[in-house]
N, C-alpha and C positions, 0 to 999 in steps of 0.2 A: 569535388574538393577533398570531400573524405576520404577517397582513394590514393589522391596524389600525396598526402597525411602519410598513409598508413607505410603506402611505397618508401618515402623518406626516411620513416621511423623505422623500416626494415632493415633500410641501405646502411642505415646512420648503426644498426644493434650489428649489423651482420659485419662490418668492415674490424672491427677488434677481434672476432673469431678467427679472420684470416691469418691474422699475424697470432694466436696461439701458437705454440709451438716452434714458431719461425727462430733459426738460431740454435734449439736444440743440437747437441753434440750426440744422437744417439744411433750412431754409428753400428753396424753389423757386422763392421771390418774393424779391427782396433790397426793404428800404422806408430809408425815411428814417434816416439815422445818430440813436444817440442824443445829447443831451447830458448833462451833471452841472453840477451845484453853481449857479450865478447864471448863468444864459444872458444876453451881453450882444448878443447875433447870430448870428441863423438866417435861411438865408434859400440854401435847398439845394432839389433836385428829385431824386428817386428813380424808379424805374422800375415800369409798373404794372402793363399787361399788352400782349402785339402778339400781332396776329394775323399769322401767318405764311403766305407760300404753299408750296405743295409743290411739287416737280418737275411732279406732274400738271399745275396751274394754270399753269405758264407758257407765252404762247404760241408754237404752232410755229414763226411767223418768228424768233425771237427767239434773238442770236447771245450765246452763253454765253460767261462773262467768266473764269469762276473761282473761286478764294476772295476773301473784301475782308473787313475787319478793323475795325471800329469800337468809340473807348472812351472814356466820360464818368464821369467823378468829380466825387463830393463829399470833400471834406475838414474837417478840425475840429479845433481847439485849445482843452485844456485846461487852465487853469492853476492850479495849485495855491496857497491863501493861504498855507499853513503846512507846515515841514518835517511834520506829522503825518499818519501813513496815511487815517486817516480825513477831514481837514480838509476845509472846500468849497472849489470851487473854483472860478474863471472863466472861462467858456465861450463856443463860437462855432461854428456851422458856415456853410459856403457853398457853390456849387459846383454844377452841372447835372449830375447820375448819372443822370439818364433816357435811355430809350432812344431820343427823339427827338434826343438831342444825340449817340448815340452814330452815328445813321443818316445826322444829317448831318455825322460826323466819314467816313463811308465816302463820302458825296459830294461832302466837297471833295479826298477823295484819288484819287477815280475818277470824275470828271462825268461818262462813258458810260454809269453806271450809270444804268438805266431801274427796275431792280426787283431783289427778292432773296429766297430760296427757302431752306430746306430751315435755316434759323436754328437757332444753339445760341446761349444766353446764358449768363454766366458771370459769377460776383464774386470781385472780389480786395479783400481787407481787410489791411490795414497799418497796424502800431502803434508808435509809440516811447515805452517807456513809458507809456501812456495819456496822453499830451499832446500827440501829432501823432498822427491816426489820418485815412485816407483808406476812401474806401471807393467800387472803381472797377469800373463795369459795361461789360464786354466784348461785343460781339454779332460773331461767326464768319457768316458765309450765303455761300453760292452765288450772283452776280449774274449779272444778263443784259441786255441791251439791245435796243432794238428796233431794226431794220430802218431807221425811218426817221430816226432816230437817228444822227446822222455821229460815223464811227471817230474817234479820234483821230490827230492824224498824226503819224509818227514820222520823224522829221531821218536 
């Protein structure tokens, strides 16, 4: 009897564990922002996948730059018809979050940049009140340049 006890009182503790976490948005891809109510414009890019190099892959001539920093958002306003919680409302997003805009946000702040390695990507999501919300993809790497590549020259 004390066994059948203890099995229940495991079933009964361990059943709320499962649903920890269930629901969580913690995403390793960030995609398209959503909208609500009467979308009057969209017209956003999100980020999909990149393929990255490793320290391995870069080549031997190549003179190593550092960190370099790239960041592209989308943004989105919503607007409520009616002072009620629930009311629709009217919508919009816009804005280049991919990571093609974030790569050439790193090459217009470092043209010697040839290539870049060892990448972390990241999302920051911003809200006021659910009527201004951004939502902004960061890419961190390691660049390098090549050889034939002219430094840049410092004054």
């Amino acid at each position: 009897m004390k066994l059948i006890l203890v099995i229940a009182l495991a079933a009964l503790l361990a059943a709320p564990c499962v649903a920890i976490g269930e629901g969580d948005e913690d995403d390793a891809a960030p995609g398209l922002m959503s909208t609500s109510g009467l979308v009057l414009y969209y017209n956003t890019t999100a980020p999909m996948s990149f393929p990255a190099m490793t320290p391995r892959d870069v080549p031997e001539s190549a003179r190593k730059l550092g960190v370099v920093v790239g960041r592209s958002c989308q943004r989105g306003l919503a607007v409520p018809l009616s002072a009620d919680i629930r009311s629709t409302s009217v919508s919009g997003n816009f804005g280049d979050g991919g990571y093609s805009k974030a790569l050439a946000d790193i090459k217009a702040a470092h043209p010697d940049v040839t290539g870049i390695y060892d990448v972390i990507s990241d999302v920051e999501y911003f809200s006021i009140l659910g009527i201004y919300r951004s939502q902004c993809t960061f890419v961190t790497a390691r660049a390098f340049a090549l050889a034939s590549v002219a430094a840049p020259k410092i004054p």
